[in-house]
C-alpha positions in Angstrom: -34.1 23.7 -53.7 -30.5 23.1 -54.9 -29.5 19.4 -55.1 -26.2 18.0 -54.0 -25.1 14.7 -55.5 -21.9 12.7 -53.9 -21.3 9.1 -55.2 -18.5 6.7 -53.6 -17.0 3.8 -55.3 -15.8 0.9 -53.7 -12.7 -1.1 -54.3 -12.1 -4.2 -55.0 -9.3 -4.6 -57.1 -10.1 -6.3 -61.0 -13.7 -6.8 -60.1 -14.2 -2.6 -61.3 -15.7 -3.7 -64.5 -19.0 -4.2 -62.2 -18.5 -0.5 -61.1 -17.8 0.7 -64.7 -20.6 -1.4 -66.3 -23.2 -0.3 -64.1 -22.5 3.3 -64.5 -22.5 3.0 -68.1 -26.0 1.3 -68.2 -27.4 3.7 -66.4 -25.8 6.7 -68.2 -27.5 5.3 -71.6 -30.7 5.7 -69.5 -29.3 9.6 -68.8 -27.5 9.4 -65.6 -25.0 11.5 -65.9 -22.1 10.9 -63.3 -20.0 13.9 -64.2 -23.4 16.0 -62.6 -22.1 15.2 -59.2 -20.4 17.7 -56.5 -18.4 15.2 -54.6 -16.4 11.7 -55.1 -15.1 9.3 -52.7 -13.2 6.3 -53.8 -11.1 3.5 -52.2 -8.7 1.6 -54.2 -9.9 0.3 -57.2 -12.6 3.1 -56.4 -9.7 5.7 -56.7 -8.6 4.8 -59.6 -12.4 4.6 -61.1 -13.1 8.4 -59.7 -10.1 9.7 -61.0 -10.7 8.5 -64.3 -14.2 10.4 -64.6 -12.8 13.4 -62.7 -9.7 13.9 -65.3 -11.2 13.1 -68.5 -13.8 13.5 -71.2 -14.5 10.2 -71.8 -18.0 9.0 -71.1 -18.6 5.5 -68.8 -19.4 3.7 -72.3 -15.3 4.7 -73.6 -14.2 3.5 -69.7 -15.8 0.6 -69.9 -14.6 0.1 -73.0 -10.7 0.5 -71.8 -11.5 -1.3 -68.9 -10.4 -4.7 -69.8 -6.8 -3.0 -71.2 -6.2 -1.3 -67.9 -6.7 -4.4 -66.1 -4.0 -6.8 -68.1 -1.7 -4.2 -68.0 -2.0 -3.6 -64.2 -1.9 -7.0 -63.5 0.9 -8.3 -65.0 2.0 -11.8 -64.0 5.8 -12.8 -64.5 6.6 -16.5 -64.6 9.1 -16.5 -61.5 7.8 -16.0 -57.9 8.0 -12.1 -56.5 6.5 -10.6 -53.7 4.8 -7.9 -54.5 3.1 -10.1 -57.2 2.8 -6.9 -59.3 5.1 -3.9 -60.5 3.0 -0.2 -59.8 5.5 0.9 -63.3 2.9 -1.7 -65.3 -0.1 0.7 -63.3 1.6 3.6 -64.4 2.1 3.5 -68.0 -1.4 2.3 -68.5 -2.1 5.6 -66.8 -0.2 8.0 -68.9 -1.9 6.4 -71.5 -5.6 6.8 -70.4 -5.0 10.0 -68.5 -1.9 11.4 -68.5 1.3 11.5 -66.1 1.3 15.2 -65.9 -2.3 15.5 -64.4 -2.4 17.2 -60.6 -4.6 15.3 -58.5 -6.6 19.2 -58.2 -7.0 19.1 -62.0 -10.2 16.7 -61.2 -13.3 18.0 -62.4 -15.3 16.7 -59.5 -13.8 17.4 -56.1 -12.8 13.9 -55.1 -11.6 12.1 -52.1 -9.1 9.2 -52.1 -8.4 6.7 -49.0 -5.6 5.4 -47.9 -4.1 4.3 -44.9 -1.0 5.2 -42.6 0.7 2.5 -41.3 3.0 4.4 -39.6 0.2 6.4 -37.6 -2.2 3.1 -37.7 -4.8 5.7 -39.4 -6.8 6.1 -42.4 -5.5 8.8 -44.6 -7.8 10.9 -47.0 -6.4 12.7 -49.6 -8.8 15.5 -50.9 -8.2 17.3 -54.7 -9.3 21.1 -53.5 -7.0 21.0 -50.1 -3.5 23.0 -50.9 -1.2 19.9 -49.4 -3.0 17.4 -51.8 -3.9 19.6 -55.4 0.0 20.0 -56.8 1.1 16.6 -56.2 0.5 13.9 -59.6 -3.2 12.5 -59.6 -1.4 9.5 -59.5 0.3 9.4 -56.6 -2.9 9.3 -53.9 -4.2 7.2 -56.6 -1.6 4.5 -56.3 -1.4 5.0 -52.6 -5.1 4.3 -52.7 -4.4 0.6 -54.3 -1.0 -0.5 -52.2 -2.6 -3.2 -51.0 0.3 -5.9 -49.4 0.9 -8.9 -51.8 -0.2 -7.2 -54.5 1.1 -4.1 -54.8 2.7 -3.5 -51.4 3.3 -0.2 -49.6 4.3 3.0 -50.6 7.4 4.9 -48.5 7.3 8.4 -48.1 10.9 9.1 -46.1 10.6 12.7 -46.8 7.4 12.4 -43.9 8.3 9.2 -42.4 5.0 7.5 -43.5 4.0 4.5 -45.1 0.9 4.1 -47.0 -1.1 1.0 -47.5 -4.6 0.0 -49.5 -7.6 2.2 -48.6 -9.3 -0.6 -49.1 -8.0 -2.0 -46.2 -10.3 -2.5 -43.1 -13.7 -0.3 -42.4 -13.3 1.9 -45.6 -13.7 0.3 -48.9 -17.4 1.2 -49.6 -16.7 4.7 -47.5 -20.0 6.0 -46.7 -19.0 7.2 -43.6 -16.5 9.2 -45.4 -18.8 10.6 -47.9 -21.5 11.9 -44.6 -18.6 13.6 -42.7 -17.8 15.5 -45.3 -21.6 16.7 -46.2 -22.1 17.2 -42.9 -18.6 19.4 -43.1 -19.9 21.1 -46.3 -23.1 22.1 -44.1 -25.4 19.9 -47.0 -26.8 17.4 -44.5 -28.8 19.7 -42.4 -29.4 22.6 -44.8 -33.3 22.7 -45.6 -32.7 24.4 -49.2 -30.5 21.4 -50.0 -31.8 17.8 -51.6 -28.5 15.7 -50.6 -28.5 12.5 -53.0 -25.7 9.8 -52.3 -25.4 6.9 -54.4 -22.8 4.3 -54.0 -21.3 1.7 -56.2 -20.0 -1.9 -55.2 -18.1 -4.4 -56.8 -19.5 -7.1 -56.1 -20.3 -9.3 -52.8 -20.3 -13.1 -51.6 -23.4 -15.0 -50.5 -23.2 -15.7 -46.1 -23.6 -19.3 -46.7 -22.6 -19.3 -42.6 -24.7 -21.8 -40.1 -24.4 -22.0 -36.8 -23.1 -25.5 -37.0 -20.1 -25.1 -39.6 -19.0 -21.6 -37.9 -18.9 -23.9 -34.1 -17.0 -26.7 -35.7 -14.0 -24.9 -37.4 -10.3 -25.8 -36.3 -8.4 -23.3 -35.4 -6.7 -22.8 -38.7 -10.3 -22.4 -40.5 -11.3 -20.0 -37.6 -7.7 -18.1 -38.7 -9.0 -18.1 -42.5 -12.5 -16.6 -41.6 -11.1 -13.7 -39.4 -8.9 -12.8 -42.0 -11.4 -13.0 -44.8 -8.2 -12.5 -47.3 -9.9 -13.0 -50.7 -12.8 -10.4 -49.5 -10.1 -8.0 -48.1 -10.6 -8.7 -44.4 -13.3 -9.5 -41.9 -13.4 -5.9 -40.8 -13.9 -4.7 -44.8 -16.7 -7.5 -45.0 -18.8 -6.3 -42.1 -18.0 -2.5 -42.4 -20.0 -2.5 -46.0 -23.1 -4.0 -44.6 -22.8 -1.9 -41.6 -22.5 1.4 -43.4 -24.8 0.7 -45.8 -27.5 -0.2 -43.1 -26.8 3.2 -41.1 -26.9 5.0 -44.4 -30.7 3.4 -44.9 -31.2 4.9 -41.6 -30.4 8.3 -41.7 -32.4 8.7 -45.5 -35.6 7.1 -43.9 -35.2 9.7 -41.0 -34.1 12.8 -43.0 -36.6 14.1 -45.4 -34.1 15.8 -47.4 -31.4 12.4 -47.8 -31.8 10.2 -50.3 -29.8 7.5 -50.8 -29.4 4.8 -53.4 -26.6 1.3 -53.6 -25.7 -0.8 -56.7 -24.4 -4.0 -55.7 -25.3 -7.1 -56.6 -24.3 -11.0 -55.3 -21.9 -13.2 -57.3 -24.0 -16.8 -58.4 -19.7 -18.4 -57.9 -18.2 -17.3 -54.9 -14.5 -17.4 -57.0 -15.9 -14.6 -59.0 -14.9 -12.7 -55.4 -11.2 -12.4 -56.3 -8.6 -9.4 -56.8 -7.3 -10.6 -59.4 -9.4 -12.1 -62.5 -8.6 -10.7 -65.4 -9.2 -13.7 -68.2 -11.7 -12.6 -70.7 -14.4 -14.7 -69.1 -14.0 -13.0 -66.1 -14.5 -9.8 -66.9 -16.8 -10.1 -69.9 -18.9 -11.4 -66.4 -18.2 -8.6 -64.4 -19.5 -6.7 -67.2 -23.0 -8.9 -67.2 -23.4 -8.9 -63.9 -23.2 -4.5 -63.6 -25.7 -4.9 -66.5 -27.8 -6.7 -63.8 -27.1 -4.5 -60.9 -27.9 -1.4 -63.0 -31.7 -2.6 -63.3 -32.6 -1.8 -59.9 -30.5 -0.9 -56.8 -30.3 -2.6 -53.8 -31.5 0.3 -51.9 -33.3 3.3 -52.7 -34.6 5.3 -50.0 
């Protein structure tokens, strides 16, 4: 039986140390994510993926950069700006860890990156083997992938009259539904010679501390604040990782040949569930805490 092995990393902005240290715990216990046939990633995700997919450095030498790539992406200036950050901070840290001339088809591990049209009001996936995608920079869908507004902002194309925002945004930050669509496209999903493994990779969640009596009681401007959900990216992105991750759970217990497996883990402070934290205390915590996740994930099925 041959084995297919897809993994999809979630965004979620300066919190990808979690990511980083989880796969680099369990790659000292011989995991070996470069042994995979497929990547999806969203956002911080992208920029995650694309890291393993254009270099030789092993999860212990990204974690290891990690912290570096964060400062120097998110660079505060002492006047007010909207976005808060520059994308030319993003890319020089990139040319330095992988290199401005790299095509986004020069990825070792096919890959898909999300992002979203919000010209067409779609999600947009950008895919390293297709001929429209594999000549333009890696970068490119990679900063696409993290234009998320206030921090980044959107990305103009006025050659195609499209504007592209965070693939983060909405339903796909943890895109399981992505990754099944395409096995099921690749004809792994219902192939009995195939063992399809999918194993995907948070950053991170908050505790539902909801009850019934604090949700009824909210004013309209706290009602405002929960739809929009802004420091977890959305009320739609919030739901949509519980929701995938519960129909993924389905289809392994019903398929024989599906497994499927999700790193996650809780955050004990709810203000560890920012974009932005990127004092050393911060992330020497997201670092701890992928430790933790690494041990055991929260499914396995």
């Amino acid at each position: 039986m041959i084995t297919k092995k897809v993994a999809v990393f979630s965004g979620g902005g300066a919190k990808i140390p979690i990511t980083a240290s989880i796969l680099a715990e369990l790659e000292n216990k011989g995991f070996n994510i470069r042994d995979f046939d497929l990547f999806v990633g969203a956002s911080a995700g992208a920029i995650l993926s694309s890291v393993i997919g254009l270099t030789n450095l092993s999860m212990s030498e990204i974690l290891i950069k990690v912290p570096h790539l964060l400062k120097n992406t998110f660079k505060k200036v002492w006047y007010p700006r909207t976005p808060i950050y520059e994308r030319k901070d993003f890319l020089k840290v990139w040319g330095e860890l992988v290199g401005l001339d790299k095509k986004f088809g020069d990825c070792k591990i096919p890959t898909i990156i999300t992002s979203v049209d919000a010209v067409a009001d779609k999600m947009v996936l950008f895919k390293s083997w297709e001929d429209k995608n594999k000549n333009e920079p890696a970068v490119m869908p990679v900063m696409k992938s993290f234009a998320a507004p206030i921090y980044f902002g959107q990305i103009a194309d006025p050659i195609n009259k499209r504007v592209y925002m965070d693939g983060g945004v909405g339903s796909y930050n943890l895109g399981i539904d992505i990754v099944w669509e395409q096995c099921i496209l690749n004809s792994w999903v219902c192939d009995p010679n195939i063992a399809l493994e999918i194993y995907a990779f948070g950053t991170g969640f908050s505790k539902n501390n909801h009850t019934y009596e604090n949700i009824v009681n909210n004013r309209v401007v706290n009602q405002t604040l929960e739809f929009f959900s802004l420091g977890q990216g959305g009320m739609a992105r919030v739901m949509s990782r519980a929701d995938q991750v519960s129909k993924m759970s389905n289809r392994s217990e019903k398929l024989e040949n599906v497994r499927f497996k999700y790193y996650d883990i809780e955050f004990p402070d709810s203000k560890l569930d920012a974009m932005d934290r990127i004092d050393d205390k911060s992330i020497a915590t997201y670092i701890e805490l992928g430790k933790k996740a690494s041990e055991k994930p929260l499914v396995d099925i």
